[in-house]
C-alpha positions as CSV (number, residue, x, y, z in Angstrom):
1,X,15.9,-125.9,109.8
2,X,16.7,-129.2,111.6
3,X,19.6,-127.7,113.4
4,X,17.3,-123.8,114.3
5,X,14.6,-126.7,115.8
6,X,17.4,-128.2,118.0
7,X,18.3,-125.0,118.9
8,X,15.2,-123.5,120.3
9,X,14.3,-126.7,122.2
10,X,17.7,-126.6,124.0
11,X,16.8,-122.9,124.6
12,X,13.4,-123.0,126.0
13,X,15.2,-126.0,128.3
14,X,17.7,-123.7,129.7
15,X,14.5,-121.3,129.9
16,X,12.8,-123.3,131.8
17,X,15.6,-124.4,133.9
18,X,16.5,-120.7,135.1
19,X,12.7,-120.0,135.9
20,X,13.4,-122.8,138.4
21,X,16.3,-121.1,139.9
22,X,14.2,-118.1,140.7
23,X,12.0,-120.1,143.6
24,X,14.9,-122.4,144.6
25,X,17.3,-121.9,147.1
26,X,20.4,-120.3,147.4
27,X,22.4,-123.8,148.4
28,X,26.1,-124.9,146.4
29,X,24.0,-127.3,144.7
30,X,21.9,-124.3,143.1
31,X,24.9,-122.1,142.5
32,X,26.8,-125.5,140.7
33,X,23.6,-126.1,138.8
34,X,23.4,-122.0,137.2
35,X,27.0,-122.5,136.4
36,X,26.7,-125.5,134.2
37,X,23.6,-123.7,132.7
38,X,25.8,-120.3,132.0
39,X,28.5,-122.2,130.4
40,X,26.1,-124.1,128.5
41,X,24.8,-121.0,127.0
42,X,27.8,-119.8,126.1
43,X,28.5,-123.2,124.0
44,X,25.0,-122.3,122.8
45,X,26.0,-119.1,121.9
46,X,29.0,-120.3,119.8
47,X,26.9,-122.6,118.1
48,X,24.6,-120.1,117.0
49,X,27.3,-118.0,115.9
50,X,29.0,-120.6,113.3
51,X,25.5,-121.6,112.2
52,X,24.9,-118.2,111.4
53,X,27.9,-118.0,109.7
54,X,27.2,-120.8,107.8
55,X,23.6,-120.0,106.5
56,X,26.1,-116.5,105.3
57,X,27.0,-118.2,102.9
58,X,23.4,-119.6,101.5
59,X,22.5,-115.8,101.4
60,X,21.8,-116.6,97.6
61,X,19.4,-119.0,98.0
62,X,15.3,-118.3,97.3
63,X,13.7,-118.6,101.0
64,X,16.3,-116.4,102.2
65,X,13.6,-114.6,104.2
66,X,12.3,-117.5,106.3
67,X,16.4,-118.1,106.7
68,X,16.8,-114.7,108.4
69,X,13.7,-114.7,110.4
70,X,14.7,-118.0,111.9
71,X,17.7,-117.0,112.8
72,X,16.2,-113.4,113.9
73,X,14.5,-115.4,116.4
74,X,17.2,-117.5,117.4
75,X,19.2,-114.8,118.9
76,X,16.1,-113.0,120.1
77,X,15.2,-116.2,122.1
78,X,19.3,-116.5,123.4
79,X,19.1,-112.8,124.7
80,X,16.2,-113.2,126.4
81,X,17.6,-116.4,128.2
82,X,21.1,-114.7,128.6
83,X,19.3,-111.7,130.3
84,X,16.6,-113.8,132.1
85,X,20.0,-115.9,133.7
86,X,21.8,-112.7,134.3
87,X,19.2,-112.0,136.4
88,X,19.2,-114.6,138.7
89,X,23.2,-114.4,138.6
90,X,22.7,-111.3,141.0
91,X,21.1,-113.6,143.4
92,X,24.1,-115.8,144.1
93,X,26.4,-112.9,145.2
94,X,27.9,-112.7,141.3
């Protein structure tokens, strides 16, 4: 549960971060900065991936449920920012 807590506070930063994007300007520095933050979701991604992998294999054990809605909303929460980033992608000619 440590790990899902990590996750969703590094999420709602990258949230956050690409709400900024959508008043700032257009500059190199702005197109840098969306880049780090789309390859960081991707490493994000990945993460999320093996830790769902991993909690696989405690499919046996009694609070399975709060397990699976946990990690129902983690990937709920990283498609939303995936799409919310994709969106502002279009705005720096991508």
């Amino acid at each position: 549960m440590l790990l899902a807590t990590i996750i969703e506070k590094v999420l709602s930063t990258y949230q956050l971060a690409t709400q900024g994007h959508a008043h700032g300007s257009h500059s190199d520095g702005e197109w840098v900065k969306h880049e780090v933050i789309w390859r960081e979701l991707r490493k994000l991604e990945e993460l999320l991936d093996h830790f769902q992998d991993v909690c696989g294999d405690w499919s046996n054990l009694e609070d399975n449920g709060v397990q699976s809605s946990l990690l129902g909303h983690l990937v709920r929460s990283l498609s939303f920012t995936f799409e919310l980033h994709k969106l502002q992608q279009s705005g720096y000619g991508q």
